[in-house]
C-alpha positions in Angstrom: -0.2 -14.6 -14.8 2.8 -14.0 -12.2 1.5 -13.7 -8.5 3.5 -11.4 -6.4 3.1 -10.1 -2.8 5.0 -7.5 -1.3 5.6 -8.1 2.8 6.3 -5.4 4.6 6.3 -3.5 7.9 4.6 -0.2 9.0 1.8 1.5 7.5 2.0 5.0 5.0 1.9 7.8 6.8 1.4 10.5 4.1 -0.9 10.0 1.6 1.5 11.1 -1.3 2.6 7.4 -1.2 -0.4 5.6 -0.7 -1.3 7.3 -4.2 1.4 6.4 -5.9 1.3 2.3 -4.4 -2.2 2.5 -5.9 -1.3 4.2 -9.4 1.6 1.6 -9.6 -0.8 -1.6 -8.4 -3.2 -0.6 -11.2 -0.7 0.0 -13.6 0.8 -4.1 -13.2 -3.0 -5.4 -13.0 -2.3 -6.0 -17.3 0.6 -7.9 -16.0 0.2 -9.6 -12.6 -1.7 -9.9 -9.3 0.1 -8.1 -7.0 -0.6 -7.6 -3.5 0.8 -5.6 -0.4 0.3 -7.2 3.1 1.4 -4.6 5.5 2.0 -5.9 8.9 2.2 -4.1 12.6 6.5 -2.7 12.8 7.1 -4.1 16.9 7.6 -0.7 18.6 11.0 0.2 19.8 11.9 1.6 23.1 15.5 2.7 24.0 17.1 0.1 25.5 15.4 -2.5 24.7 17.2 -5.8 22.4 16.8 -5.0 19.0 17.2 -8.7 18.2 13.9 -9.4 20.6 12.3 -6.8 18.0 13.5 -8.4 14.7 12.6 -12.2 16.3 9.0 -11.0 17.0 9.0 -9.4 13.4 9.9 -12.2 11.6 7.3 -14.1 13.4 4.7 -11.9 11.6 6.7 -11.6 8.7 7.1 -16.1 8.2 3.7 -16.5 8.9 2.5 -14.6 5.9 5.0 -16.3 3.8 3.4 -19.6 1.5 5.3 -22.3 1.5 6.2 -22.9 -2.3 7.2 -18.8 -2.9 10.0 -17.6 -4.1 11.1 -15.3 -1.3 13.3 -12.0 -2.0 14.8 -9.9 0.9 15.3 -5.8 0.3 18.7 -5.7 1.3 21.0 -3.0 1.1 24.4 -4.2 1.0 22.8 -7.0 -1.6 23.7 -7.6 -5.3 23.0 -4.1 -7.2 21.0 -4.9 -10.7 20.1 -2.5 -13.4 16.7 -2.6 -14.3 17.1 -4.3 -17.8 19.3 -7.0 -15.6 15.9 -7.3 -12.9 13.4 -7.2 -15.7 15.5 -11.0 -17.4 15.9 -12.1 -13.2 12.1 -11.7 -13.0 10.9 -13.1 -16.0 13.5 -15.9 -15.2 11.9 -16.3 -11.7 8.8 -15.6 -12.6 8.8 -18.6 -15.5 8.9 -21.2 -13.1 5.6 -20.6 -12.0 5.9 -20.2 -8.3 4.4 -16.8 -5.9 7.3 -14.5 -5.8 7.0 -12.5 -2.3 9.5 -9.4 -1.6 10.2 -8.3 2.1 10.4 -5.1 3.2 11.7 -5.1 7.0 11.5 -2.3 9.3 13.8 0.5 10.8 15.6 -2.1 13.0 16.4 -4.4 9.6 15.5 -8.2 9.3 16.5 -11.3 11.9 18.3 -13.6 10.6 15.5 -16.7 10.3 14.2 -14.0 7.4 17.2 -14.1 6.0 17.7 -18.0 6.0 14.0 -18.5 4.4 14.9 -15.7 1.1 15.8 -17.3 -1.6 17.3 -14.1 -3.0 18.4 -10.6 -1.6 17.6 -7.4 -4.1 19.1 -4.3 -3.7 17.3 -0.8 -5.0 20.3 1.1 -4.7 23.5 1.3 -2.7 21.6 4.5 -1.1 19.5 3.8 2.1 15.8 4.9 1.4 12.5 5.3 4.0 10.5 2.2 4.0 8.0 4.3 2.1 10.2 4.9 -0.7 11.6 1.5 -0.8 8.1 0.3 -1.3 6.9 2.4 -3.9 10.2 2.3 -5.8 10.0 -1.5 -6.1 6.2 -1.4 -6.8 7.8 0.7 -10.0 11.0 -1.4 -10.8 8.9 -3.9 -11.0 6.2 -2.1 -12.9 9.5 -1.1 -15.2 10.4 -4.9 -15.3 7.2 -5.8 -16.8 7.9 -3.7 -19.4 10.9 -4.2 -20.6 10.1 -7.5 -20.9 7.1 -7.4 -22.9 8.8 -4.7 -25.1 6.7 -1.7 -24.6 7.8 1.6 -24.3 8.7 2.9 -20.9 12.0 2.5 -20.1 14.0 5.2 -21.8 
């Protein structure tokens, strides 16, 4: 069974999304463990260095990380997939055997040493979205991946 965790930062605020992580976690239980660690976003005052912010960050952010995973960044500006083309990436991933962890930074983005550890960088869509949305939309592409890979009825 494929292990996944899903790192990211800040907590839901409405409860609309926390329903739809959980409908989406149940819904992947037939075909992997997935978890959600969510860590403590660093707060941000005006003028202070947003690089101090994302270094403190990714300290939370590497510590969760196991050594053997296969680490994907969210990432805006990254390669664009269409789900059919994420559902073969994953399975391809997902064949070798290892954790796959996806990181979800905060408002201020990622540092750099975050970057250097991901092994891949996903993008959801060219469109920026609220951490929230980001979260729960990958909890469902990858719900979507699942399947499309094991042929059942969902995608179209």
């Amino acid at each position: 069974m494929v292990k996944a965790t899903i790192i990211c930062l800040g907590k839901y605020k409405e409860k609309a999304f926390l329903e739809l992580e959980k409908e989406y976690l149940k819904r992947l239980k037939t075909f992997a463990k997935v978890s959600v660690i969510e860590l403590s976003e660093v707060p941000y005052r005006d003028g202070q260095d947003i690089d101090q912010i994302k270094l403190k960050e990714a300290k939370l952010i590497e510590a969760r990380i196991p050594k053997s995973a296969i680490v994907m960044i969210l990432e805006e500006k990254a390669q664009s997939r269409n789900s059919v083309e994420l559902a073969k990436f994953l399975e391809r991933l997902s064949s070798l055997g290892q954790e796959l962890v996806f990181v979800i930074g905060s408002g201020v983005g990622l540092h750099e040493s975050v970057r250097g550890l991901s092994n891949y960088q996903l993008s959801l869509s060219p469109l920026t979205f609220t951490h929230n949305f980001a979260r729960v939309l990958l909890l469902e592409q990858l719900y979507r991946s699942f399947m499309i890979t094991s042929g059942r009825k969902y995608h179209k």
